[in-house]
PLY file of the C-alpha trace (Angstrom):
ply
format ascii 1.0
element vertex 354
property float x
property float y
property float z
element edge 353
property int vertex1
property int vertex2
end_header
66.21 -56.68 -39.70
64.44 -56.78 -36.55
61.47 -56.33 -35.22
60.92 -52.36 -35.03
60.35 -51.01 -31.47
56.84 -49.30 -30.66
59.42 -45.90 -29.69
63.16 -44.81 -30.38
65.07 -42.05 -28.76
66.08 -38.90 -30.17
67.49 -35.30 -30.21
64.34 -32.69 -30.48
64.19 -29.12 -30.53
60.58 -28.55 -28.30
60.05 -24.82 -29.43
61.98 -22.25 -31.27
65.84 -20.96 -29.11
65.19 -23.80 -26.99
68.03 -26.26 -26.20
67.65 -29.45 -27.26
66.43 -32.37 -25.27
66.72 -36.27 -25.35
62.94 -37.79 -25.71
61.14 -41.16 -26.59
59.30 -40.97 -29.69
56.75 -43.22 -30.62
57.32 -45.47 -33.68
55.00 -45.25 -37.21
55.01 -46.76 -40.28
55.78 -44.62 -43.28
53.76 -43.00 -45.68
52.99 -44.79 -49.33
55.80 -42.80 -50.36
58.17 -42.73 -47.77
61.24 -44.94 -46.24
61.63 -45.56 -42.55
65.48 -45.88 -41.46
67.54 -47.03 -38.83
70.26 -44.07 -38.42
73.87 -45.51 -38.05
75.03 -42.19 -38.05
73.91 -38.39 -38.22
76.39 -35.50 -38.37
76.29 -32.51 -37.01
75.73 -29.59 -38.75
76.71 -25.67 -38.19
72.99 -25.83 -40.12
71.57 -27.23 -37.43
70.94 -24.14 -35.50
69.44 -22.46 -38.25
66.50 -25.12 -37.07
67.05 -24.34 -33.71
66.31 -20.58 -34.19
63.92 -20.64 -36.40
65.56 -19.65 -39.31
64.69 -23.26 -41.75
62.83 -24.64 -39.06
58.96 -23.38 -38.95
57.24 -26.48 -36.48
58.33 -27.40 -33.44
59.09 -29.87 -31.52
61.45 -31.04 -34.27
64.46 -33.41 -34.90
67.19 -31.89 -36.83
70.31 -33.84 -38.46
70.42 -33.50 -42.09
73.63 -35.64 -42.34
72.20 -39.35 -42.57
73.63 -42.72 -42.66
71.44 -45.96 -41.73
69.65 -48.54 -43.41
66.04 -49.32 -44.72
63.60 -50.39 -42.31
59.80 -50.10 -43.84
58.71 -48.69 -47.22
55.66 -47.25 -48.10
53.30 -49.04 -50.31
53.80 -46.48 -53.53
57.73 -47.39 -53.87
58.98 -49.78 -56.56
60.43 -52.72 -54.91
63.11 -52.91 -57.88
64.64 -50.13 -56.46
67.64 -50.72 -54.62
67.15 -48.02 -52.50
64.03 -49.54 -51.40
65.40 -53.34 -49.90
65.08 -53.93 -46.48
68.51 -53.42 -44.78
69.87 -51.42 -47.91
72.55 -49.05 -47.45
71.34 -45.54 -47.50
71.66 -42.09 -47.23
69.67 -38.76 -46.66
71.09 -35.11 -47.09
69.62 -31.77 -46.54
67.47 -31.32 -49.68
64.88 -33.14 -47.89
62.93 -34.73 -51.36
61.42 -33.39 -54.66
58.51 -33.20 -56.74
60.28 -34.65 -59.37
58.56 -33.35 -62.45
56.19 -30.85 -61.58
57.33 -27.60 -61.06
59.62 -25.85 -63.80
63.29 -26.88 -61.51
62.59 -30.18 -61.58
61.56 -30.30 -65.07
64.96 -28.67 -66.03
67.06 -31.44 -63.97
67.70 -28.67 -61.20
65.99 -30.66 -58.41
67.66 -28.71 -55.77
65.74 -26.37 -56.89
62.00 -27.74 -56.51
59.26 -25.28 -55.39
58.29 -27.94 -53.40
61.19 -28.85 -51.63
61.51 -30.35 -47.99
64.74 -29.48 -45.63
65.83 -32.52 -43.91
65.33 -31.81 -39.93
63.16 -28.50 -40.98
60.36 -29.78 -42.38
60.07 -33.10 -41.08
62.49 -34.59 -38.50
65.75 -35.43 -39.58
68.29 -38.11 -38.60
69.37 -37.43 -34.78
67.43 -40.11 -34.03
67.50 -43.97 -33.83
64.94 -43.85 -36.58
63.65 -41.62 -38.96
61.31 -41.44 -41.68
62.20 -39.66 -45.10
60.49 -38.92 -48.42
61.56 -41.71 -50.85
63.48 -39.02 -53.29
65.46 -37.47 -50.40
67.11 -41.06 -50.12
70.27 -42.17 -51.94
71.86 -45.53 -52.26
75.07 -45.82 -50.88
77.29 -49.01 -52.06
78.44 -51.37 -49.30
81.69 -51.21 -50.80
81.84 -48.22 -49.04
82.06 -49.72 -46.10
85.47 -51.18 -47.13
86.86 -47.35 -46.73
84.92 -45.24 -44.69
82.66 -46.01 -41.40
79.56 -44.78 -41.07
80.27 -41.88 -39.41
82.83 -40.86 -42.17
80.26 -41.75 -44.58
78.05 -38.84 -42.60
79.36 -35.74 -43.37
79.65 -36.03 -47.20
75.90 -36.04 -46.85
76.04 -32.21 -46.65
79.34 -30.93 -46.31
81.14 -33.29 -48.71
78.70 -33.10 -51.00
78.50 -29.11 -50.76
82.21 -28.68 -51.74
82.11 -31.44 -54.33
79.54 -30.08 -56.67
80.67 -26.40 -56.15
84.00 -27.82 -57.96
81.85 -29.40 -60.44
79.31 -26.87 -61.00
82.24 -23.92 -61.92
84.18 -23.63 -65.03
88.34 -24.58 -64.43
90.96 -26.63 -66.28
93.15 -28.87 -64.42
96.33 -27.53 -63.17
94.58 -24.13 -62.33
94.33 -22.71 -59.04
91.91 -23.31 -56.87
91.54 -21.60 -53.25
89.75 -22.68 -49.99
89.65 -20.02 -47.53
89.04 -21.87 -44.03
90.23 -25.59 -43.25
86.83 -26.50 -41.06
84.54 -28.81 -41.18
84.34 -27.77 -44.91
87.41 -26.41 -46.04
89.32 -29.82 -44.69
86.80 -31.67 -47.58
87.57 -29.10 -50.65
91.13 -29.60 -50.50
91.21 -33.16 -50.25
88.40 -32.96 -53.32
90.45 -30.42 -54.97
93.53 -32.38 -55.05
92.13 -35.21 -56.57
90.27 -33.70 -59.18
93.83 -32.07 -60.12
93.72 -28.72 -59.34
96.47 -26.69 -57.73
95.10 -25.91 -54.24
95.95 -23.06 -52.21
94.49 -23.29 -48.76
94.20 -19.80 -46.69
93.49 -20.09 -43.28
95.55 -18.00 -39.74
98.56 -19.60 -38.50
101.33 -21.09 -39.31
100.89 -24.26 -37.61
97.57 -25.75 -39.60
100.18 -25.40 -42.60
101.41 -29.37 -42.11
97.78 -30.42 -41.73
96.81 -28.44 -45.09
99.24 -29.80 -47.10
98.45 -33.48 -45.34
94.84 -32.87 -46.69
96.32 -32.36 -50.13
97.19 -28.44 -50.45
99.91 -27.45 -52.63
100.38 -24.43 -51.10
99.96 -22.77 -48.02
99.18 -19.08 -46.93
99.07 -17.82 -43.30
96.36 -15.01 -43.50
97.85 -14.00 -40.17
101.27 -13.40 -41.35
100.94 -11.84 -45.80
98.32 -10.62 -47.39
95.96 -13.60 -48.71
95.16 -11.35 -51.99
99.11 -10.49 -52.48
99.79 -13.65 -52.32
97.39 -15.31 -54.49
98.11 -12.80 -56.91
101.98 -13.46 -57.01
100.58 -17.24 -57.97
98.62 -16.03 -61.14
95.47 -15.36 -59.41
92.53 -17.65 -58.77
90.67 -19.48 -60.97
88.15 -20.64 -58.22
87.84 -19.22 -54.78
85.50 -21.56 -52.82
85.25 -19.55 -49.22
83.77 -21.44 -46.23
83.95 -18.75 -43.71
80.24 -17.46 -42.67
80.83 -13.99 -42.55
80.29 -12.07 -45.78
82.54 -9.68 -45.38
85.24 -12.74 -45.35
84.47 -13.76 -49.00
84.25 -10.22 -50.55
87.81 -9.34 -49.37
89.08 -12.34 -51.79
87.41 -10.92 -54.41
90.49 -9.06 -56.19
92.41 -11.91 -55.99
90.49 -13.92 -58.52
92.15 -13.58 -62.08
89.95 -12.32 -65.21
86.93 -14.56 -65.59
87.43 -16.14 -62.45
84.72 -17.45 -60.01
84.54 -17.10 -56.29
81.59 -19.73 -54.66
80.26 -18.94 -51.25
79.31 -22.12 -49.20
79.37 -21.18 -45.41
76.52 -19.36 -44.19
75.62 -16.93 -41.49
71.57 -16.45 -40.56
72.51 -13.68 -38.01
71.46 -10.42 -39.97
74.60 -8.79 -39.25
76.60 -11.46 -41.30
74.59 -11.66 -43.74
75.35 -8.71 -45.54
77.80 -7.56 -48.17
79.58 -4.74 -49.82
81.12 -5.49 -53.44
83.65 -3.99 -55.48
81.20 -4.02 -57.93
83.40 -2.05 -61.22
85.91 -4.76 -60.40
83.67 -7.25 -60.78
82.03 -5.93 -64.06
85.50 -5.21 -65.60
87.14 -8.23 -64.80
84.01 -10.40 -65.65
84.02 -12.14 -62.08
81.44 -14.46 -61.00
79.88 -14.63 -57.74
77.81 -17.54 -56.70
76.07 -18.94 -53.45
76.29 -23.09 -53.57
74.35 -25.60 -51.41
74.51 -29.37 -51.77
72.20 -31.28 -54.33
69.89 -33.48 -55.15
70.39 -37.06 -53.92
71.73 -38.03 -57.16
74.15 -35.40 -57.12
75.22 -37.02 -53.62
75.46 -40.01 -54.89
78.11 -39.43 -57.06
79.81 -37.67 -54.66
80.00 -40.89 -52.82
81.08 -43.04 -54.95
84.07 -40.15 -55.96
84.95 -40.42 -52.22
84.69 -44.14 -51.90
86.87 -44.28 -54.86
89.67 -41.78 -54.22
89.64 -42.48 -50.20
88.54 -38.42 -49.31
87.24 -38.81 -45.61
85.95 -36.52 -43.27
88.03 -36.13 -39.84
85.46 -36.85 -37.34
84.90 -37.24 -33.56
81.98 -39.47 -32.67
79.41 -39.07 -29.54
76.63 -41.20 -28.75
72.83 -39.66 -28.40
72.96 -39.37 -24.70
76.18 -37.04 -25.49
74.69 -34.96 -28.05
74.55 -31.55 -26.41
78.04 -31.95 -25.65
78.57 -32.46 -29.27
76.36 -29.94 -30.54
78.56 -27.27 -28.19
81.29 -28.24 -29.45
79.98 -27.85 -33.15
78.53 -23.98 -31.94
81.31 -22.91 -30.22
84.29 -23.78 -33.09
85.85 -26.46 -31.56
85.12 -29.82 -32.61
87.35 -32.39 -34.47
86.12 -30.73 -37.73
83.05 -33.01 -38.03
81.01 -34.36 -34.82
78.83 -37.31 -35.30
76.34 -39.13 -33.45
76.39 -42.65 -33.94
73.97 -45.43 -32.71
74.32 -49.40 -32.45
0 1
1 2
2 3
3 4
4 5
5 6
6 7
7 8
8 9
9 10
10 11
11 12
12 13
13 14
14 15
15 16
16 17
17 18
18 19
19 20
20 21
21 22
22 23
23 24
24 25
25 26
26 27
27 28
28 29
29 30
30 31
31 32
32 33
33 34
34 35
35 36
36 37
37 38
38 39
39 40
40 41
41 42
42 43
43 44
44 45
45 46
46 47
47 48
48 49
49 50
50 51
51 52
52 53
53 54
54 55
55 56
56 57
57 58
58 59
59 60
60 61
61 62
62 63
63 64
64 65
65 66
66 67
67 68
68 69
69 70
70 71
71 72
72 73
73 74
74 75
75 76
76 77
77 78
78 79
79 80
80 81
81 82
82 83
83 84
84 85
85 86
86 87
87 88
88 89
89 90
90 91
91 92
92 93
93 94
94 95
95 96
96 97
97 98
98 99
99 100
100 101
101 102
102 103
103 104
104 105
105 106
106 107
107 108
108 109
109 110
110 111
111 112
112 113
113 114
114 115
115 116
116 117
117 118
118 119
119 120
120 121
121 122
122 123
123 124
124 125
125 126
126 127
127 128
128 129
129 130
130 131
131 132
132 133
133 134
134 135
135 136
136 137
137 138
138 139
139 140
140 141
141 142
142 143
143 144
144 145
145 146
146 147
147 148
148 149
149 150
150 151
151 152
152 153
153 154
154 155
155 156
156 157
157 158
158 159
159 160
160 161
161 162
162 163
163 164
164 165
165 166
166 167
167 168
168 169
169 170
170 171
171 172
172 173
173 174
174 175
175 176
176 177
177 178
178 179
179 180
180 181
181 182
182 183
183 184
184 185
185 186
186 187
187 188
188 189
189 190
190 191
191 192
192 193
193 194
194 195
195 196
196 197
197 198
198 199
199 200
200 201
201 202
202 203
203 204
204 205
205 206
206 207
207 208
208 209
209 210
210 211
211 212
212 213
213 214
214 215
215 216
216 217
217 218
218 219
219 220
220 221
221 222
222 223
223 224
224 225
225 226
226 227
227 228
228 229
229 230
230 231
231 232
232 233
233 234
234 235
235 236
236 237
237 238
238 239
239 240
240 241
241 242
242 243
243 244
244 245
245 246
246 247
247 248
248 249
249 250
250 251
251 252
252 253
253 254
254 255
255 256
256 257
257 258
258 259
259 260
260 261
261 262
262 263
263 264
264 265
265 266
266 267
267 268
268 269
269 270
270 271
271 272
272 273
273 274
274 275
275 276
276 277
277 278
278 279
279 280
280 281
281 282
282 283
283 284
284 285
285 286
286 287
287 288
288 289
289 290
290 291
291 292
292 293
293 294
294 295
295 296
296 297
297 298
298 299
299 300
300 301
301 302
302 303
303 304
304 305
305 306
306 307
307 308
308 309
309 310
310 311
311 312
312 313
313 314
314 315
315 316
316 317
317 318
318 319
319 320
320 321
321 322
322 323
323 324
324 325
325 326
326 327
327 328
328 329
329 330
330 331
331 332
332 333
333 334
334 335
335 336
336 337
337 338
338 339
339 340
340 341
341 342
342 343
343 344
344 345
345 346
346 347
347 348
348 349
349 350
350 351
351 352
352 353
């Protein structure tokens, strides 16, 4: 690669509720344990405010973008050069688990490395990826094949940092047999991924959104079925199916997922991936002698570790699942990031650089 420049642009954050601003960084080598990339491409993130307020974001001025595409640039001195994650110009990857112990603290000795005590947040605790560099811990970074490539661009390749990966492992961390149902409530930046990942893992998806005219585009993505919220009762309807085995709902608002909850069938799981850091979203009431009766399960899912994201690559690579995306450069990120805030972007908004 070439030589690296003594600054690079990017997106910061200069103090908590602040709006974001384009500024010259200056350039460092990494740590003994740390990679130093050239981003290709950083999505945009609904997360990404929760940095911007404060929420996962603790030190300013800071960089979010936990959605990373680029390739290596510098490695610290620490990192086996066997790795293939650590060759100059190697394909790579960071998502929002931002690195791990590894083996210290009781998650990481169980294999749960998403759930480390010592966990970073990619663009919270250090700065993330809208940037023209950025520097990550060496276990936040996956490998990403160049075969890839061959499918996706980088700024499809993006999004299933976090959001892809997010609705893959839900549907591989729950219990179902193929053929069941499976719902997504919403057909956002997330919902559009789960049915496409739904489809292919051969489930019968039911997508449940308002308004009859995203029914085409659901059932382009891969739905088998189609239910205007706007129009019938989502539960009634589901129910008429068989009910739910799996309910994945992407909506932020609690009080969206708990109204699905009766439309689950006995034993049946409902996972909650869209979050909302405002306290008055962020509460719930539960039907709770429903739940206990009918022996429902209610879980919270983020994405994994960067293993676990690998795999959802190469599962994406494989069966062609993309993200629909609408690209910006840096100099046109706050337009992007409005649109991302304000719920009306081309379902994924990524920055890309040269």
């Amino acid at each position: 690669m070439s030589p690296l420049p003594p600054t690079y642009k990017a997106a910061s954050i200069p103090a908590v509720n602040e709006d974001f601003k384009i500024v010259e960084l200056p350039m460092r080598n990494p740590l003994p344990d740390e990679v130093l990339i050239k981003v290709y491409a950083s999505g945009i993130c609904h997360t990404d405010h929760a940095m911007q307020n404060g929420a996962l974001c603790w030190s300013f001025p800071r960089v979010p973008g936990h959605e990373v595409v680029g390739r290596v640039a510098a490695v610290g001195s620490n990192i086996r050069q066997s790795d293939p994650r650590a060759k100059i110009g190697a394909l790579v990857g960071v998502g929002f688990i931002g690195g791990y112990c590894g083996f210290y603290c009781d998650s990481c000795r169980e294999g749960v490395l998403a759930g480390c005590a010592s966990a970073g947040i990619t663009g919270g605790t250090y700065d993330g990826g809208h940037a023209e560099y950025m520097i990550a811990p060496f276990s936040a970074v996956l490998s990403i094949p160049e075969d890839a490539l061959k499918t996706h661009t980088y700024a499809e390749l993006a999004p299933l940092m976090c959001a892809g990966a997010t609705m893959y492992e839900a549907l591989r961390a729950t219990r179902w047999d193929p053929g069941e149902i499976l719902v997504i409530q919403g057909i956002g930046g997330l919902g559009h991924l789960g049915i496409q990942y739904g489809n292919k893992l051969g489930l019968k998806v039911v997508a449940v959104s308002s308004g009859a005219s995203k029914e085409q585009f659901a059932k382009d993505l891969g739905a088998h079925i189609y239910i205007d919220a706007s129009a019938t009762d989502a539960v009634d309807a589901i129910r008429e199916l068989g009910g739910a085995r799996l309910i994945i709902t992407t909506a932020p608002k609690a009080q969206a997922m708990v109204s699905l909850i009766p439309a689950l069938k006995k034993a049946g799981t409902l996972v909650q991936v869209g979050a909302d850091f405002s306290p008055e979203g962020n509460e719930m009431r539960v039907p709770n002698v429903y739940i206990v009766t009918n022996r429902l399960s209610l879980i919270g899912w983020t994405c994994g570790s960067s293993k676990d994201t690998e795999n959802c690559m190469r599962f994406s690579a494989m069966t062609g699942i993309k993200p629909i995306v609408e690209t910006f450069s840096l100099d046109q990120f706050c337009e992007a990031y409005d649109k991302v805030m304000h719920g009306n972007p081309r379902l994924r908004c990524v920055v890309t650089f040269d």
